[in-house]
BAFI-3210 file (N, C-alpha, C; in Angstrom, 3 decimals, decimal comma, padded with zeros to 6 digits):
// residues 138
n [1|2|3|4|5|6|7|8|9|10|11|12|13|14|15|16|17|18|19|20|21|22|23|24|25|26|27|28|29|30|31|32|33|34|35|36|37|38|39|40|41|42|43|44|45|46|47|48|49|50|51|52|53|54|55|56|57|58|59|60|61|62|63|64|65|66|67|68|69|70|71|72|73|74|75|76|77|78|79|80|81|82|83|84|85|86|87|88|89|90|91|92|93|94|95|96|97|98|99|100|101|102|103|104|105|106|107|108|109|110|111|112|113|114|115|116|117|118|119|120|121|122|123|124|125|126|127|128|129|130|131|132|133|134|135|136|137|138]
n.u [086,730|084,347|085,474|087,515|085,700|084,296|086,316|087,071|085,180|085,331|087,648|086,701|085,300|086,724|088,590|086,561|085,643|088,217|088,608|086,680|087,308|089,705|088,555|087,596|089,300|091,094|088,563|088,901|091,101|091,694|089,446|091,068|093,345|092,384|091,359|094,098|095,187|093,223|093,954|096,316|095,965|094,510|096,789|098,043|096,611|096,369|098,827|099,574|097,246|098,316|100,869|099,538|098,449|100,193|101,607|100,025|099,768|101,912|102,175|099,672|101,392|102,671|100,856|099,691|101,909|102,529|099,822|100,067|101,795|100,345|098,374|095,611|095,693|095,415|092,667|090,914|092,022|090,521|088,197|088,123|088,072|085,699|083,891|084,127|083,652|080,854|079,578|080,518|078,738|078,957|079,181|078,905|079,536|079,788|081,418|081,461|084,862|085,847|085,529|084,173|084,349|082,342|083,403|080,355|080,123|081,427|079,305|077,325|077,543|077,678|076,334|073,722|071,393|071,480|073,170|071,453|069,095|070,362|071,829|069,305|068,595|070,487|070,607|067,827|068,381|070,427|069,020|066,720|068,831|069,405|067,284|065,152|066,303|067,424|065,250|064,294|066,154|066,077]
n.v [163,738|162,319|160,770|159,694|157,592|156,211|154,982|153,954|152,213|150,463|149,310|147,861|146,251|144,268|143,073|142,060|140,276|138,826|137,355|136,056|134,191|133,214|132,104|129,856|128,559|127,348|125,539|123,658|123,219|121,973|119,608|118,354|117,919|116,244|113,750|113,251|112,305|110,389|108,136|108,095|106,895|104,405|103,125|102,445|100,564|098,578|098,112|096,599|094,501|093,196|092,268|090,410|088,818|087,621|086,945|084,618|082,803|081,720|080,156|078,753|077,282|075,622|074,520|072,430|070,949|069,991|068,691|067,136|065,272|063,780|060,746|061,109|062,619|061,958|060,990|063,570|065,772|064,020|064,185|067,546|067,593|066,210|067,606|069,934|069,058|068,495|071,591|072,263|070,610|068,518|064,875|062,474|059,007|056,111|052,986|050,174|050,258|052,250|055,978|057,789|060,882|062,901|065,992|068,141|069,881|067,983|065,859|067,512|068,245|066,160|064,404|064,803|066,102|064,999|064,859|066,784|065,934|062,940|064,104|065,180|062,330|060,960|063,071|062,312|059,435|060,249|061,379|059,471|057,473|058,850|059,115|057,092|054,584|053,580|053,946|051,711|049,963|049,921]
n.w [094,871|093,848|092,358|093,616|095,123|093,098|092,518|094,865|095,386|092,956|093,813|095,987|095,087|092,632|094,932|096,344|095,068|093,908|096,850|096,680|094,769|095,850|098,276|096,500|095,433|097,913|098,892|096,777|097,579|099,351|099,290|097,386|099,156|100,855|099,318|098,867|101,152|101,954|099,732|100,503|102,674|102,133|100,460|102,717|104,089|102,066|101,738|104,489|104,438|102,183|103,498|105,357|104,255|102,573|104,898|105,897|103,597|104,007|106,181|105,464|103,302|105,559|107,292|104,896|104,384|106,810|106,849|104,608|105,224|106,817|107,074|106,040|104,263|102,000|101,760|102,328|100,294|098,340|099,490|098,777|096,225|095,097|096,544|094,797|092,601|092,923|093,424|090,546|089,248|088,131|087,093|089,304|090,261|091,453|090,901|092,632|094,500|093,475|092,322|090,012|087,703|085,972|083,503|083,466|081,249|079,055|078,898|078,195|075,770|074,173|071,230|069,093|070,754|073,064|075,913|077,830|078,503|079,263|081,224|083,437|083,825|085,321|087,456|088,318|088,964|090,987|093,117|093,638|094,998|097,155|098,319|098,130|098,030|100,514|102,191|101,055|102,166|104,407]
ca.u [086,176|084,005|086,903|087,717|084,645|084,223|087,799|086,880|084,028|085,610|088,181|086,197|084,588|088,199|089,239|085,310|086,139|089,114|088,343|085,641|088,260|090,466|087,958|086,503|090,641|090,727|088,015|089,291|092,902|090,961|088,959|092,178|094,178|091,486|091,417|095,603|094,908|092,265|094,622|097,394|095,300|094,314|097,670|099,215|095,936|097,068|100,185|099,161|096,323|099,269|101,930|098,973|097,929|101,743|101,636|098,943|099,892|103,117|101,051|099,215|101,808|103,482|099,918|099,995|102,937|101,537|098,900|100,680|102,632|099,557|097,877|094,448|095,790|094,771|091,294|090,895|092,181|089,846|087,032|087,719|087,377|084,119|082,605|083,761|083,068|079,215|079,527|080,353|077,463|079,474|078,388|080,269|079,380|080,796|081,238|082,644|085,457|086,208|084,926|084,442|083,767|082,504|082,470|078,886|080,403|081,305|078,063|076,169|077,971|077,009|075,711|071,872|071,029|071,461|073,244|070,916|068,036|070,808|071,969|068,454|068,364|071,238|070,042|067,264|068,691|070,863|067,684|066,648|069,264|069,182|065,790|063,901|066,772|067,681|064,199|063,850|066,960|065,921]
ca.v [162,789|161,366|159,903|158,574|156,655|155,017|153,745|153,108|150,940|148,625|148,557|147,082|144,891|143,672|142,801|141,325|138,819|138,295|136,911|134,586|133,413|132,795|130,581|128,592|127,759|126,464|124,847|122,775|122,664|120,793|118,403|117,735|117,335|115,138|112,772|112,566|111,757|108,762|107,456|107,926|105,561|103,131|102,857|102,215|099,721|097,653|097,307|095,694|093,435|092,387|091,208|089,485|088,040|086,789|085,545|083,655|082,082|081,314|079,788|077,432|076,278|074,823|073,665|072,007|070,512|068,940|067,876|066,405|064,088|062,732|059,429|060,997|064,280|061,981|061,238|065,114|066,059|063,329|064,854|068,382|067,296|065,542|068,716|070,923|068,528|068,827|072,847|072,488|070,456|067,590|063,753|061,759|057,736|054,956|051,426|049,506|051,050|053,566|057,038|058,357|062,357|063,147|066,865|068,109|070,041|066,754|065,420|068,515|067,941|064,937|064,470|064,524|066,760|063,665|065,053|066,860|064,245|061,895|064,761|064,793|060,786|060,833|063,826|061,755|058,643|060,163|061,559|058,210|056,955|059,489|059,085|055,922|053,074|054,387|053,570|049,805|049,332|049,502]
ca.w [095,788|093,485|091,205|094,443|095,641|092,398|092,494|095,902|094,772|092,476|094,536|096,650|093,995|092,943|096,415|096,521|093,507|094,325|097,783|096,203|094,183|096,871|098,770|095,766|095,174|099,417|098,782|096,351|097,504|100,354|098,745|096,671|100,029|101,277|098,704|098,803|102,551|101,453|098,711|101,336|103,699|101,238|100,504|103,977|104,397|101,076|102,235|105,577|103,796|101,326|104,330|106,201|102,898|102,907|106,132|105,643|102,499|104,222|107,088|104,889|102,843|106,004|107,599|104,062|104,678|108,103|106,863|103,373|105,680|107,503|106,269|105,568|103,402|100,334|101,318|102,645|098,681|097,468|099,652|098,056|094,431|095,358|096,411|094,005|091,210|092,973|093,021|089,300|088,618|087,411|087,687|089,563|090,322|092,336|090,660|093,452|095,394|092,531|092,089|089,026|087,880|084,707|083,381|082,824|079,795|078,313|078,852|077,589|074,337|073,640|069,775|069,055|072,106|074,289|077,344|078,562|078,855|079,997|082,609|083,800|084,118|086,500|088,835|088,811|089,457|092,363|094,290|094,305|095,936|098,480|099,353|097,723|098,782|101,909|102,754|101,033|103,051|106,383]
c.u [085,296|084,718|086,906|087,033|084,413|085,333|087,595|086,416|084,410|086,718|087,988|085,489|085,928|088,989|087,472|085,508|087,294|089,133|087,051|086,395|089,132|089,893|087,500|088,291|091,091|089,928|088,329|090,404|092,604|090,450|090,052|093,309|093,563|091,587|093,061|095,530|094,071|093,349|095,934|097,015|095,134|095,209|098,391|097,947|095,916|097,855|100,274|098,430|097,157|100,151|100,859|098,841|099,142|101,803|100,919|099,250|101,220|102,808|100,766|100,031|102,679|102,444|099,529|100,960|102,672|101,223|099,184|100,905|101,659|098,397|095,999|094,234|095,118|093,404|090,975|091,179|091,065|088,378|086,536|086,849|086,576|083,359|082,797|083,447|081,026|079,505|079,462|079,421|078,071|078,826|079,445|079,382|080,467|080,170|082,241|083,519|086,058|085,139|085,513|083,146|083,839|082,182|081,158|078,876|080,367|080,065|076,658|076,225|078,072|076,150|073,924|071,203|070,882|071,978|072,433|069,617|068,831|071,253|070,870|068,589|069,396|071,069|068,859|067,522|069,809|069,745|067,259|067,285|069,516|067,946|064,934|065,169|067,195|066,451|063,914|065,135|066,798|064,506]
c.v [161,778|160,368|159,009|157,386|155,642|154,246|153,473|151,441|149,970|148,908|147,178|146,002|143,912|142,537|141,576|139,944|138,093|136,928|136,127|133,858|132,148|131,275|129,503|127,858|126,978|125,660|123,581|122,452|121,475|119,614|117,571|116,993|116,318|113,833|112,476|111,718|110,158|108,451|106,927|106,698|104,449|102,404|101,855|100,585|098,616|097,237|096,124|094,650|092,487|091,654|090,417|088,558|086,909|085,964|084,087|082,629|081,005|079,975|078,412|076,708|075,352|074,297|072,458|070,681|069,320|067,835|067,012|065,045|063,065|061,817|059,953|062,211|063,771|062,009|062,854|065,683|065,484|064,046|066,385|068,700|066,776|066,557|070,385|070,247|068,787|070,051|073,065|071,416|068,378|066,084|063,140|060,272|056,878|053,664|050,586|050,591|052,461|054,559|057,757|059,587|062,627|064,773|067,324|068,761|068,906|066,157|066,079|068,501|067,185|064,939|064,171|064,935|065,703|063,837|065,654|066,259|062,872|062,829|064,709|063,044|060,839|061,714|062,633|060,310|058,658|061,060|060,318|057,103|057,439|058,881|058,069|054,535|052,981|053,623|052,104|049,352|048,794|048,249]
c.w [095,080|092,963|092,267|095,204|094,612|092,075|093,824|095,839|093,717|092,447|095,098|096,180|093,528|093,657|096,699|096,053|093,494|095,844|097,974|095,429|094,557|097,447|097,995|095,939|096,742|099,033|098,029|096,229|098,886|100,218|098,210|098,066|100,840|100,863|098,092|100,377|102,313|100,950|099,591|102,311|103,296|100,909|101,338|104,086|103,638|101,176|103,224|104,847|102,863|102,168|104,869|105,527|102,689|103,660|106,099|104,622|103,173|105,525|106,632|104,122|104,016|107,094|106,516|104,092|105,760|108,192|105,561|104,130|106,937|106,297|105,797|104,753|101,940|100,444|101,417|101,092|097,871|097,571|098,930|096,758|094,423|095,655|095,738|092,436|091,747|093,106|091,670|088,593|087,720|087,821|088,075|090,203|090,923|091,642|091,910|094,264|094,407|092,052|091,212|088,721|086,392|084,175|083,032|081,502|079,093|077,741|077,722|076,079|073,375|072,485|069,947|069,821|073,240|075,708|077,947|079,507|079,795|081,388|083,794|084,736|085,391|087,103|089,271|089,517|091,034|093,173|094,124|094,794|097,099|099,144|099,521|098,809|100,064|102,682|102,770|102,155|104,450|106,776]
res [x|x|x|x|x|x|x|x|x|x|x|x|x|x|x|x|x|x|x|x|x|x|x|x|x|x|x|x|x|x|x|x|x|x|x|x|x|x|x|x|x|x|x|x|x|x|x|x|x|x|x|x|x|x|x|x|x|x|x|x|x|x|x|x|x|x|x|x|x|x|x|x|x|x|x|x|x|x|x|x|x|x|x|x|x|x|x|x|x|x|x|x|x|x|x|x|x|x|x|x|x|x|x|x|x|x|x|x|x|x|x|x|x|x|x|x|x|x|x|x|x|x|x|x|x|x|x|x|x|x|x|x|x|x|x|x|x|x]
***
C-alpha cells in the first residue's frame, strides 16, 4: 500500500504538470489564434481601403477630366502651384501680368552667403506690401 500511495502521489504530480502544461499550451494557442484573427481583419480591411482607394482615384481622374475641359482648369492649376510654391517657402513675384517662382534652394545657394540676407529682403519686402501699401493706397 505504501508502494502504492507514492505511485499514487506522483501520479498525481505527473497528471499535476502535465495539466499546467496543457493550459500554458491553450493559452498560447489562443493568443496565437487571436492574433491570426487580427491579421485576418486587417487583411479583409486593406482590401476594402485599397478598392475605395481605386474608386476614388478613378473618380478623380474623370472629375479631372471635367474640370480639364473647363476654361478656368488653367488658372485653378496656376492657383495650385502658387500655394504650394508658398508651402515650400519659395519666392514668387509679379512683374506685370507674369508670375514668376523662384526656388528658395536656388536662392539659398547663392555664392558669398548672399541668399539668405537676400531671402530675408524679399519676406520683407512682401510684408510690406501686404500691410504698408495697402494702406498708402486708400
Amino acid at each position: 500500500m505504501i508502494e502504492q500511495a507514492k505511485t499514487q502521489e506522483e501520479k498525481i504530480q505527473v497528471l499535476e504538470a502535465e495539466r499546467s502544461k496543457l493550459a500554458e499550451i491553450i493559452k498560447l494557442e489562443s493568443r496565437r489564434q487571436a492574433a491570426l484573427d487580427r491579421i485576418d481583419s486587417l487583411e479583409r480591411d486593406a482590401t476594402r481601403i485599397l478598392d475605395e482607394l481605386e474608386n476614388l482615384d478613378r473618380e478623380l481622374v474623370l472629375l479631372d477630366e471635367q474640370v480639364g475641359e473647363s476654361s478656368i482648369s488653367e488658372e485653378i492649376r496656376r492657383l495650385r502651384e502658387r500655394v504650394k510654391a508658398r508651402e515650400d517657402q519659395d519666392v514668387i513675384f509679379r512683374i506685370g501680368s507674369r508670375v514668376y517662382r523662384i526656388d528658395r534652394d536656388i536662392i539659398k545657394a547663392l555664392p558669398f552667403g548672399l541668399g539668405n540676407p537676400l531671402l530675408a529682403y524679399v519676406r520683407i519686402a512682401d510684408k510690406l506690401e501686404k500691410t504698408v501699401l495697402p494702406k498708402l493706397r486708400q
